[in-house]
PQR file with spaces between the fields and no chain letter, atoms N, CA, C, O and H, PARSE charges and radii, in Angstrom:
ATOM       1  N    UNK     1      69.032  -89.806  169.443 -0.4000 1.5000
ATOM       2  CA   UNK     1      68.949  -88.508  168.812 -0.0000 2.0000
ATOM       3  C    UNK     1      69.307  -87.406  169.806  0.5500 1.7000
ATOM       4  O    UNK     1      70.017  -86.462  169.460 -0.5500 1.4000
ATOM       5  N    UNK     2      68.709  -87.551  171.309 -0.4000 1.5000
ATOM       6  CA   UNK     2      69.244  -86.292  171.658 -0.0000 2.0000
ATOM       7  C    UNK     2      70.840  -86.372  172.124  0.5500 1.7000
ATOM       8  O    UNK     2      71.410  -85.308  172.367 -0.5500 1.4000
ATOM       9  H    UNK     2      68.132  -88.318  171.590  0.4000 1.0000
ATOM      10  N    UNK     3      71.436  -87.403  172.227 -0.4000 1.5000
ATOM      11  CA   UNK     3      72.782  -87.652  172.285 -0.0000 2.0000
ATOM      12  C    UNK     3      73.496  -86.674  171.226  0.5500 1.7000
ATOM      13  O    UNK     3      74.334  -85.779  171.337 -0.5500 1.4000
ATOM      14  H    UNK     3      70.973  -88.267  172.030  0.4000 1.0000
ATOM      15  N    UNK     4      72.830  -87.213  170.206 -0.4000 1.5000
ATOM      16  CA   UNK     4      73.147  -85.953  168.920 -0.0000 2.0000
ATOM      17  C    UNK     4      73.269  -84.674  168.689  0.5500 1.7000
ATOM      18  O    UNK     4      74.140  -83.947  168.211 -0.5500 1.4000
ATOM      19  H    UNK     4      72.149  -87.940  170.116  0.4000 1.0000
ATOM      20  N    UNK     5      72.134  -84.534  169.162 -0.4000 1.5000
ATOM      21  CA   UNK     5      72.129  -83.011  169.481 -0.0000 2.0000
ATOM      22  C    UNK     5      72.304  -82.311  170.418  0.5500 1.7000
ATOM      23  O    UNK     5      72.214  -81.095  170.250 -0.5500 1.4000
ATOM      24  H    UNK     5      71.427  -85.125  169.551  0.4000 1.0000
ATOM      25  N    UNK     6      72.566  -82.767  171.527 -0.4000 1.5000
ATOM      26  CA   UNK     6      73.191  -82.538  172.748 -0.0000 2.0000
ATOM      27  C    UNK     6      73.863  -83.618  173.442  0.5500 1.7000
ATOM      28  O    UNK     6      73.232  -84.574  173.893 -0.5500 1.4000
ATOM      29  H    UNK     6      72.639  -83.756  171.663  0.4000 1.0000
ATOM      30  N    UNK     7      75.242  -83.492  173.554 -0.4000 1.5000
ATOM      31  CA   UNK     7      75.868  -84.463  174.470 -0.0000 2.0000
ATOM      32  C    UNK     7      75.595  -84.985  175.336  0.5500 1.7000
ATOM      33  O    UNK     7      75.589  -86.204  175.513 -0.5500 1.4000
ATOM      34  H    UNK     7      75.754  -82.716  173.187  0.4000 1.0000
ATOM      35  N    UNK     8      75.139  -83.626  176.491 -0.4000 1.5000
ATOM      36  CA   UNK     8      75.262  -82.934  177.817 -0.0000 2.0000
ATOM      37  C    UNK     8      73.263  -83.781  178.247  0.5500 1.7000
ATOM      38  O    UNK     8      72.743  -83.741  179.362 -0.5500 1.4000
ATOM      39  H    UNK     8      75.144  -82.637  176.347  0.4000 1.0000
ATOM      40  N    UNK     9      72.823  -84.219  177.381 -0.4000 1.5000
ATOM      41  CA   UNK     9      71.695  -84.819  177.181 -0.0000 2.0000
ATOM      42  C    UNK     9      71.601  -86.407  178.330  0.5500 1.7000
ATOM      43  O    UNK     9      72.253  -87.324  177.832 -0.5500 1.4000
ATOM      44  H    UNK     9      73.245  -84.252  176.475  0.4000 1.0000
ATOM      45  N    UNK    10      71.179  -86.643  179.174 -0.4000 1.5000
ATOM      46  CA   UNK    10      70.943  -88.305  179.521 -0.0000 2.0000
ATOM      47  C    UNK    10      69.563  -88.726  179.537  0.5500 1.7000
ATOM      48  O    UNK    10      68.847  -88.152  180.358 -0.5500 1.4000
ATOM      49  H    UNK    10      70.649  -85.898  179.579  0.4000 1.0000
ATOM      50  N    UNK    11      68.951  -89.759  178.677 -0.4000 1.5000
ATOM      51  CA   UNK    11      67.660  -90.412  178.487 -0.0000 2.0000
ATOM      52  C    UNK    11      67.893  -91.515  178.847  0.5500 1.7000
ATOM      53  O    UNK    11      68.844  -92.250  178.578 -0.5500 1.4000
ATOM      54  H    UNK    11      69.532  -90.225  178.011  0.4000 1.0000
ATOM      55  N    UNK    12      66.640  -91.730  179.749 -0.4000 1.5000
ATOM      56  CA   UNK    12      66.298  -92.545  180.533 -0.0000 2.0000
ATOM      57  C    UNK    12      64.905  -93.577  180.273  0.5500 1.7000
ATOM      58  O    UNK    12      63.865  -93.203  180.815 -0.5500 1.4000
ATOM      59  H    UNK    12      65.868  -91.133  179.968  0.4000 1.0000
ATOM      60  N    UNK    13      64.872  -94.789  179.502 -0.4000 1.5000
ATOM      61  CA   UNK    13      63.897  -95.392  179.122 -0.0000 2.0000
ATOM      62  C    UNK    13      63.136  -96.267  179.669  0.5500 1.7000
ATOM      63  O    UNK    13      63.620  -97.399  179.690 -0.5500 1.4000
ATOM      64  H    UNK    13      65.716  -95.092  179.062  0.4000 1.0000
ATOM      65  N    UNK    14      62.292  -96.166  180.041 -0.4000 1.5000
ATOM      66  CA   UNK    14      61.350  -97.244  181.047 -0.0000 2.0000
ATOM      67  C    UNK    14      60.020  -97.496  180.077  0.5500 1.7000
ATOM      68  O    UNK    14      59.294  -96.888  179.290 -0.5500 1.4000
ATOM      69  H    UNK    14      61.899  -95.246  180.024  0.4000 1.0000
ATOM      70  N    UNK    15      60.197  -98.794  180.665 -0.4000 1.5000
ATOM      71  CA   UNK    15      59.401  -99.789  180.034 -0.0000 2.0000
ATOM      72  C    UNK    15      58.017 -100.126  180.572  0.5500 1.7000
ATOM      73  O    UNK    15      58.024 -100.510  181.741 -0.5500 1.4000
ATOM      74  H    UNK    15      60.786  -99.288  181.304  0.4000 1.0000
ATOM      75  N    UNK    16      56.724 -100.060  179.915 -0.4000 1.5000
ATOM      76  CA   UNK    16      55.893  -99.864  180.826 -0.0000 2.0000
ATOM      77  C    UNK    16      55.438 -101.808  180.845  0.5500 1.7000
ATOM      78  O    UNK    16      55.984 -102.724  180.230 -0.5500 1.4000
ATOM      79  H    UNK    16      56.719  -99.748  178.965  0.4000 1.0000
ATOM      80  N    UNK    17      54.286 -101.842  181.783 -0.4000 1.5000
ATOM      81  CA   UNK    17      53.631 -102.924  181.622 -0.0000 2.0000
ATOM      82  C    UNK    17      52.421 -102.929  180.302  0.5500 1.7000
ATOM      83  O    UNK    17      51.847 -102.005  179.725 -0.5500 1.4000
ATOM      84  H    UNK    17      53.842 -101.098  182.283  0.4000 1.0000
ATOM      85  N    UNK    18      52.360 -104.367  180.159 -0.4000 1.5000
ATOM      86  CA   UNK    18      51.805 -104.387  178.455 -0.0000 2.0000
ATOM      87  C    UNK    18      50.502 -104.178  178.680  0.5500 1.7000
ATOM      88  O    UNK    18      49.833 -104.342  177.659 -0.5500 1.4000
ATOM      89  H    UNK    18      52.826 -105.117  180.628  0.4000 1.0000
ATOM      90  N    UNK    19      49.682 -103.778  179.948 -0.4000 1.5000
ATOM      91  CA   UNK    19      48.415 -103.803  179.746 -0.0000 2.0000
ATOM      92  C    UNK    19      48.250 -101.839  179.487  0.5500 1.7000
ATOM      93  O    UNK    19      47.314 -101.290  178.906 -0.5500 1.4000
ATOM      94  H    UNK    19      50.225 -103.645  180.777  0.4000 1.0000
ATOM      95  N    UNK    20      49.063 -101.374  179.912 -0.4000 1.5000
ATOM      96  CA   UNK    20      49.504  -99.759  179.757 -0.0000 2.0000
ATOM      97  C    UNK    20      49.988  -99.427  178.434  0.5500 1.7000
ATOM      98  O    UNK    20      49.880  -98.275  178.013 -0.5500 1.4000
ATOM      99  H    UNK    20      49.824 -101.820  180.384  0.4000 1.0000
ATOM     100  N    UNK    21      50.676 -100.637  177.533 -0.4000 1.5000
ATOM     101  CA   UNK    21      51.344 -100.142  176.424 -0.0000 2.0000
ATOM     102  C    UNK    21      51.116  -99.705  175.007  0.5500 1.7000
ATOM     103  O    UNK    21      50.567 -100.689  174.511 -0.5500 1.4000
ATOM     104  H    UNK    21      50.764 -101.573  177.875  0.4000 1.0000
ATOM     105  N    UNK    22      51.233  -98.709  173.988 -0.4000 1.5000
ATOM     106  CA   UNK    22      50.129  -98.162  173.008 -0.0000 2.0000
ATOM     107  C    UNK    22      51.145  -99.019  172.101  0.5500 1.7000
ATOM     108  O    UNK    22      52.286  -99.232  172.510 -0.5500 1.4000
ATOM     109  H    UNK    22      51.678  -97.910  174.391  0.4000 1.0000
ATOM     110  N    UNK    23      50.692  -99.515  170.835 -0.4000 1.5000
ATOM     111  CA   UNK    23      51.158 -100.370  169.535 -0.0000 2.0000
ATOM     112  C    UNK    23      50.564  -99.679  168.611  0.5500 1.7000
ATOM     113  O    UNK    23      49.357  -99.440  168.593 -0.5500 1.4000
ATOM     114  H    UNK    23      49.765  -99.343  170.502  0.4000 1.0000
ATOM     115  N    UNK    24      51.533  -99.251  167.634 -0.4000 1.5000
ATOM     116  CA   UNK    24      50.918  -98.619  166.814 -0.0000 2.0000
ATOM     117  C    UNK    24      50.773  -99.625  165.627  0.5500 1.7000
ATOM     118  O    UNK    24      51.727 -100.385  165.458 -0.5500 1.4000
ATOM     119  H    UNK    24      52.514  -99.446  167.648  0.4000 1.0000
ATOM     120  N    UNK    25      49.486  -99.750  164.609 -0.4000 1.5000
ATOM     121  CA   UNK    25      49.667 -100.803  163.745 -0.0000 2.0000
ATOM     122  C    UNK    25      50.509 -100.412  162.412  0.5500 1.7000
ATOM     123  O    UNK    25      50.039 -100.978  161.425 -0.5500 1.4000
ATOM     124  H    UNK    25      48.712  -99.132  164.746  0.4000 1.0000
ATOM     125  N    UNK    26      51.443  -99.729  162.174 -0.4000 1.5000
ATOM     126  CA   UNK    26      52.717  -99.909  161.670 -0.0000 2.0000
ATOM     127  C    UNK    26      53.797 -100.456  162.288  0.5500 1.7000
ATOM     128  O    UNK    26      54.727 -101.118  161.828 -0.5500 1.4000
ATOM     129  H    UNK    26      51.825  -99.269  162.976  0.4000 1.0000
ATOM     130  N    UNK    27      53.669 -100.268  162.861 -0.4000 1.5000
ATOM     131  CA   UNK    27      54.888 -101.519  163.829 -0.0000 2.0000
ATOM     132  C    UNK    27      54.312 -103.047  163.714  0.5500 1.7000
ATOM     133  O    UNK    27      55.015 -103.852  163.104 -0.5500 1.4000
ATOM     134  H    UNK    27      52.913  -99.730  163.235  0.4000 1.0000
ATOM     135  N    UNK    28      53.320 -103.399  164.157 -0.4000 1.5000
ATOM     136  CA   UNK    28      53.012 -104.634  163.956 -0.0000 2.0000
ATOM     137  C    UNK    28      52.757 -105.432  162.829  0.5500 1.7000
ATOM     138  O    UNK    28      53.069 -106.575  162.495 -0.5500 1.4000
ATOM     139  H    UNK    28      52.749 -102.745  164.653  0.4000 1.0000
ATOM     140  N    UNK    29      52.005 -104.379  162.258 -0.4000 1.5000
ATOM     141  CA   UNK    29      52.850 -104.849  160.320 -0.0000 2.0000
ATOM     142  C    UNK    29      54.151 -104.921  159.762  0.5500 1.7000
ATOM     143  O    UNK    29      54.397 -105.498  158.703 -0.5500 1.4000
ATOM     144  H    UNK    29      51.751 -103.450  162.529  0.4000 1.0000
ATOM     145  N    UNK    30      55.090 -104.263  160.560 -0.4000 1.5000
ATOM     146  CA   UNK    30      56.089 -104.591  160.211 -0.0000 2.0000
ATOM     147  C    UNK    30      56.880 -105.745  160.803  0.5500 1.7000
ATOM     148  O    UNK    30      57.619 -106.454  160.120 -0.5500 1.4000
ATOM     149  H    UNK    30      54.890 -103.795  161.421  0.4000 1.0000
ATOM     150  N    UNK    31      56.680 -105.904  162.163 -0.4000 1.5000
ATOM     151  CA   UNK    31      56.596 -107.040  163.135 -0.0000 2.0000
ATOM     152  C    UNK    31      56.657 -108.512  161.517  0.5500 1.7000
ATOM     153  O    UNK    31      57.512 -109.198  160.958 -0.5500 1.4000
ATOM     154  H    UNK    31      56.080 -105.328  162.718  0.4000 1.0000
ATOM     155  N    UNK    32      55.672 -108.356  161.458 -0.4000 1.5000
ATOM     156  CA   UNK    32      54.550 -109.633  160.711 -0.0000 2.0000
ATOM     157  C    UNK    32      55.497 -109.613  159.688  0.5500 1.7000
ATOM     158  O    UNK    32      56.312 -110.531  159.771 -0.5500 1.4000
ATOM     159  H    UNK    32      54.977 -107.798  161.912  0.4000 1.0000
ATOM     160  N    UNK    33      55.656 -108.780  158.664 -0.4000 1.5000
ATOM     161  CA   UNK    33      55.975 -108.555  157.202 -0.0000 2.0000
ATOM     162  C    UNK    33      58.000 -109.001  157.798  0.5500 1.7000
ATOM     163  O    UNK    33      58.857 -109.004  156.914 -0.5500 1.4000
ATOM     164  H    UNK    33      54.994 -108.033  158.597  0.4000 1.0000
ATOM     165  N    UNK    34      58.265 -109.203  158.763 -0.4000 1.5000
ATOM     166  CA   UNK    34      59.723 -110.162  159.189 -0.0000 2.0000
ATOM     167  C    UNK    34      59.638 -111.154  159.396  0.5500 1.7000
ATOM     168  O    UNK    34      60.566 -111.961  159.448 -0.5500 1.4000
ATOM     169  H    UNK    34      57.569 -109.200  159.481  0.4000 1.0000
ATOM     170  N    UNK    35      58.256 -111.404  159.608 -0.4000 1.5000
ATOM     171  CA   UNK    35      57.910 -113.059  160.110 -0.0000 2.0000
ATOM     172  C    UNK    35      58.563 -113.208  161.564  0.5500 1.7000
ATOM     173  O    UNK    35      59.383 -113.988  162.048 -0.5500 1.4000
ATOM     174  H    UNK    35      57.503 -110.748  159.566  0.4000 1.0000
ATOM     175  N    UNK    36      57.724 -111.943  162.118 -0.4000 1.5000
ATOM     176  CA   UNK    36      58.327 -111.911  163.666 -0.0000 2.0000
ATOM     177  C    UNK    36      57.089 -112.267  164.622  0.5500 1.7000
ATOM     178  O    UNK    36      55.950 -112.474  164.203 -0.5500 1.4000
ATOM     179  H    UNK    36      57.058 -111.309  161.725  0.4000 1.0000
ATOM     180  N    UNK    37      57.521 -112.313  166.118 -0.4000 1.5000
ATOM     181  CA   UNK    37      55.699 -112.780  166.545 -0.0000 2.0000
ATOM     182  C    UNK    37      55.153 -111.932  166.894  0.5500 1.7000
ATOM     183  O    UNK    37      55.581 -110.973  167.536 -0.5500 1.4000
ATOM     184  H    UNK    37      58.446 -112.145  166.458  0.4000 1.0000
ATOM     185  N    UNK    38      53.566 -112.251  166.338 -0.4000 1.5000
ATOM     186  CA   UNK    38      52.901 -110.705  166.898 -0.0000 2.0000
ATOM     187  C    UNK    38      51.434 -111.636  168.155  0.5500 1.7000
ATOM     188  O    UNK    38      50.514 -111.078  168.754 -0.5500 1.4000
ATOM     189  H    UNK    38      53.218 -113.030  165.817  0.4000 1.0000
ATOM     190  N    UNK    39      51.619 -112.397  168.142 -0.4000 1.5000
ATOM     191  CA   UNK    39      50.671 -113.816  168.711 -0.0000 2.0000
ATOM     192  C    UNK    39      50.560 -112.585  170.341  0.5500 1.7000
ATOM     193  O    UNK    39      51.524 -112.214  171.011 -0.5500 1.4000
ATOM     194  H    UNK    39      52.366 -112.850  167.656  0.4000 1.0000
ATOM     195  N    UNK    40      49.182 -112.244  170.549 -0.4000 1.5000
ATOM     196  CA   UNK    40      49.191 -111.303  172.088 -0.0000 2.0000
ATOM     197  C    UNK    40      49.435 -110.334  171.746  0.5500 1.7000
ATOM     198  O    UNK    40      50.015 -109.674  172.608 -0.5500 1.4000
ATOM     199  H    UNK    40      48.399 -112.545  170.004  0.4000 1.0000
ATOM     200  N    UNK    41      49.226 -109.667  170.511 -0.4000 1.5000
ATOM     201  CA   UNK    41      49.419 -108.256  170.093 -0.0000 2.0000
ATOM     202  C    UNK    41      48.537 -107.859  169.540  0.5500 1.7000
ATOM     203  O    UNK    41      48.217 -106.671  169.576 -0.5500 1.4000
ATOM     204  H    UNK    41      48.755 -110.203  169.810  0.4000 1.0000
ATOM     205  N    UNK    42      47.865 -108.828  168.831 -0.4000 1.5000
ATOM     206  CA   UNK    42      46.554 -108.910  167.951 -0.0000 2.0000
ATOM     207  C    UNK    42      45.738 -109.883  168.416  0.5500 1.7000
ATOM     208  O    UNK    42      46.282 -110.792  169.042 -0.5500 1.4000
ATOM     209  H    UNK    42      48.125 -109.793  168.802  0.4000 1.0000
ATOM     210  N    UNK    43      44.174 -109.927  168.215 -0.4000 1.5000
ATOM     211  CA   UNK    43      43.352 -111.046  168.711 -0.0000 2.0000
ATOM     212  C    UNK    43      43.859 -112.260  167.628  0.5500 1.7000
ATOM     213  O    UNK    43      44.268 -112.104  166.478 -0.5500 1.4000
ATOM     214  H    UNK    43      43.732 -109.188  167.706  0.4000 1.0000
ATOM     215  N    UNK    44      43.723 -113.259  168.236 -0.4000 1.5000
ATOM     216  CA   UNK    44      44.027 -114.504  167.372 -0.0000 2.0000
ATOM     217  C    UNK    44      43.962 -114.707  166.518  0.5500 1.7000
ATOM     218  O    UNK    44      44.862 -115.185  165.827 -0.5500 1.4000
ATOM     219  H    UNK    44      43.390 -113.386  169.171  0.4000 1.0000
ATOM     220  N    UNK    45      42.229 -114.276  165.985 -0.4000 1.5000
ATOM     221  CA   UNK    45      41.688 -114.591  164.777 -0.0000 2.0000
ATOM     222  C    UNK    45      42.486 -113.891  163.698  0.5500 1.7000
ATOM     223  O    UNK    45      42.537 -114.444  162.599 -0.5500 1.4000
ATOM     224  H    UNK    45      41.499 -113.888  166.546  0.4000 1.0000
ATOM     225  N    UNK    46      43.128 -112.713  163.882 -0.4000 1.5000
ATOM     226  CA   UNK    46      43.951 -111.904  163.239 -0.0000 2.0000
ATOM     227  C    UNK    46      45.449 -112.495  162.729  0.5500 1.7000
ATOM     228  O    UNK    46      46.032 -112.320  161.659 -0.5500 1.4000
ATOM     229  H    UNK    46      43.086 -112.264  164.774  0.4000 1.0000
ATOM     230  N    UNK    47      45.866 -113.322  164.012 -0.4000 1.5000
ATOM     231  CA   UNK    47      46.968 -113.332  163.046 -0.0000 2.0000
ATOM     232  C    UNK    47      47.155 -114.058  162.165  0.5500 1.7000
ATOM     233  O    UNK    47      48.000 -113.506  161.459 -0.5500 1.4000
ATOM     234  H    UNK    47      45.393 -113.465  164.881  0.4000 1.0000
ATOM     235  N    UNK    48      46.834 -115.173  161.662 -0.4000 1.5000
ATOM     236  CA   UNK    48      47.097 -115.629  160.297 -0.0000 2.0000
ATOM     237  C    UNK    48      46.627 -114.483  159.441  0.5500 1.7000
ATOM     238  O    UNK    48      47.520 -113.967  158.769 -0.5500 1.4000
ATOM     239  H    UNK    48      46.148 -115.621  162.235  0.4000 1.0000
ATOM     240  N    UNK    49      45.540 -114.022  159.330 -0.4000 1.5000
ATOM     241  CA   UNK    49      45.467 -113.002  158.456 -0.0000 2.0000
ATOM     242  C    UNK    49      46.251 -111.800  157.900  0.5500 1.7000
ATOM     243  O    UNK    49      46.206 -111.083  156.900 -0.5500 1.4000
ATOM     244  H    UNK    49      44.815 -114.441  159.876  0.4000 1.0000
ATOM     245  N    UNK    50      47.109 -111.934  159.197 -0.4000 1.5000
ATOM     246  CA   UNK    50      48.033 -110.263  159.095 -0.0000 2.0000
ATOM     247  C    UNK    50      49.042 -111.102  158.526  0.5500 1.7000
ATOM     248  O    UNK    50      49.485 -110.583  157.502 -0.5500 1.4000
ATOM     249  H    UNK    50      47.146 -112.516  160.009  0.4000 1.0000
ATOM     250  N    UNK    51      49.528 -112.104  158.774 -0.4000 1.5000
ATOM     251  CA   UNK    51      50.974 -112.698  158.269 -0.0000 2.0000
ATOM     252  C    UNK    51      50.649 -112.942  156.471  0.5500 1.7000
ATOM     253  O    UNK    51      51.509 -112.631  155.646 -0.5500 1.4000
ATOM     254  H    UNK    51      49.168 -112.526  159.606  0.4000 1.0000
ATOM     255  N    UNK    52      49.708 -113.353  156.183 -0.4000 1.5000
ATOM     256  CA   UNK    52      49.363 -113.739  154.973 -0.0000 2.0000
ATOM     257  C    UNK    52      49.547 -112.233  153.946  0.5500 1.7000
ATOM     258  O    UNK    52      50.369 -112.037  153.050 -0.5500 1.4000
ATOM     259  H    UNK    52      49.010 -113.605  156.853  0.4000 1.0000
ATOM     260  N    UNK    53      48.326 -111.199  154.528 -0.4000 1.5000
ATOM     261  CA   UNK    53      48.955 -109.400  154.046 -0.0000 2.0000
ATOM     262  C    UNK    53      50.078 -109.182  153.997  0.5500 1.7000
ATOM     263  O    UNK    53      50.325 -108.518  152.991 -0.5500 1.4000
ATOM     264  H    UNK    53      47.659 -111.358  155.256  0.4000 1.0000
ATOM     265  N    UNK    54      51.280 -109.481  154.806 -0.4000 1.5000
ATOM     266  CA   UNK    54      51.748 -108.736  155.472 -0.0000 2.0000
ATOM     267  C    UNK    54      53.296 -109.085  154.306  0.5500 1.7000
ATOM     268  O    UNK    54      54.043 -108.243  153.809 -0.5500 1.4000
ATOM     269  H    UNK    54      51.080 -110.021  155.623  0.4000 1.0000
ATOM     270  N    UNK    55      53.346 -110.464  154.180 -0.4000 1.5000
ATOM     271  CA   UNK    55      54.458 -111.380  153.918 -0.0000 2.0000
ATOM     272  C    UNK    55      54.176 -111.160  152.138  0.5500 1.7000
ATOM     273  O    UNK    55      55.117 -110.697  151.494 -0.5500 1.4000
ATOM     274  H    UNK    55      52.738 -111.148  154.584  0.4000 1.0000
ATOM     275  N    UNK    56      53.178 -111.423  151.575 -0.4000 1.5000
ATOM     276  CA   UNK    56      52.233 -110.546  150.329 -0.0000 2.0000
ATOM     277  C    UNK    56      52.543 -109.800  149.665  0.5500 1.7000
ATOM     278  O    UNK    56      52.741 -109.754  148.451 -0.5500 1.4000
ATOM     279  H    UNK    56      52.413 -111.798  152.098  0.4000 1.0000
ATOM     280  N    UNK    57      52.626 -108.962  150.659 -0.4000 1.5000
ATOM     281  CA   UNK    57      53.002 -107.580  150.136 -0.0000 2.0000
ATOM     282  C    UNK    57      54.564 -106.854  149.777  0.5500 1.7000
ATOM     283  O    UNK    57      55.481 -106.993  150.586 -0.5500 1.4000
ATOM     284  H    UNK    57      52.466 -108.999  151.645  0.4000 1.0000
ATOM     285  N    UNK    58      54.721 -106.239  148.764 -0.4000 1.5000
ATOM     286  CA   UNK    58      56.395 -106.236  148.377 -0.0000 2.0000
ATOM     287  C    UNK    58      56.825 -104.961  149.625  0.5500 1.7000
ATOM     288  O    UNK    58      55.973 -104.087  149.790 -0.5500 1.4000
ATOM     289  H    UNK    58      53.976 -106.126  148.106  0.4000 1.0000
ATOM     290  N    UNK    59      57.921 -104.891  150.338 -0.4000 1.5000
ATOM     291  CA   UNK    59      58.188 -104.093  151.049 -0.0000 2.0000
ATOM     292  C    UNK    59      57.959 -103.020  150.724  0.5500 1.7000
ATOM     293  O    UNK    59      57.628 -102.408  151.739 -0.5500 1.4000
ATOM     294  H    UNK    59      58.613 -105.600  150.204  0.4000 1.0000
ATOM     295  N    UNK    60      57.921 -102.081  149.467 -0.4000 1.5000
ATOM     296  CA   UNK    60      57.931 -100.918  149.062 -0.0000 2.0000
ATOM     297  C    UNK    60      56.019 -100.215  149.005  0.5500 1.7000
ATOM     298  O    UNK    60      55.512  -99.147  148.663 -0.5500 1.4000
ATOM     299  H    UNK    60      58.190 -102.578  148.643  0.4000 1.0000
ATOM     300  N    UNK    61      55.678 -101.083  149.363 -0.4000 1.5000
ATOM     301  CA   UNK    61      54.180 -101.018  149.474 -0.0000 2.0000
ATOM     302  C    UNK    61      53.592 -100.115  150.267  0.5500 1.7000
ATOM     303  O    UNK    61      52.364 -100.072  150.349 -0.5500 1.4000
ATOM     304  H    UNK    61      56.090 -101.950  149.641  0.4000 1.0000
């Protein structure tokens, strides 16, 4: 985006370590709802549960 709106713009993305990193739980529902892995993102007990919601549910939801 700021490429977009400014050319003259350079972003620079760094990646933090995962014990530093914020997840928001729309992302990881969406993660799930691709049948992508979320295994270390959520406590264990969670993920079958989230895949079962997640896969469930019609995208427009």
């Amino acid at each position: 985006m700021n490429r977009k709106l400014r050319r003259e713009i350079q972003t620079v993305f760094l990646m933090t370590d995962y014990k530093w990193m914020y997840l928001s739980s729309t992302l990881i529902k969406e993660v799930a709802s691709h049948g992508g892995n979320i295994a270390g993102l959520v406590p264990d007990s969670v993920v079958p549960r989230l895949y079962a919601r997640c896969v469930a549910r019609p995208e427009s939801a």
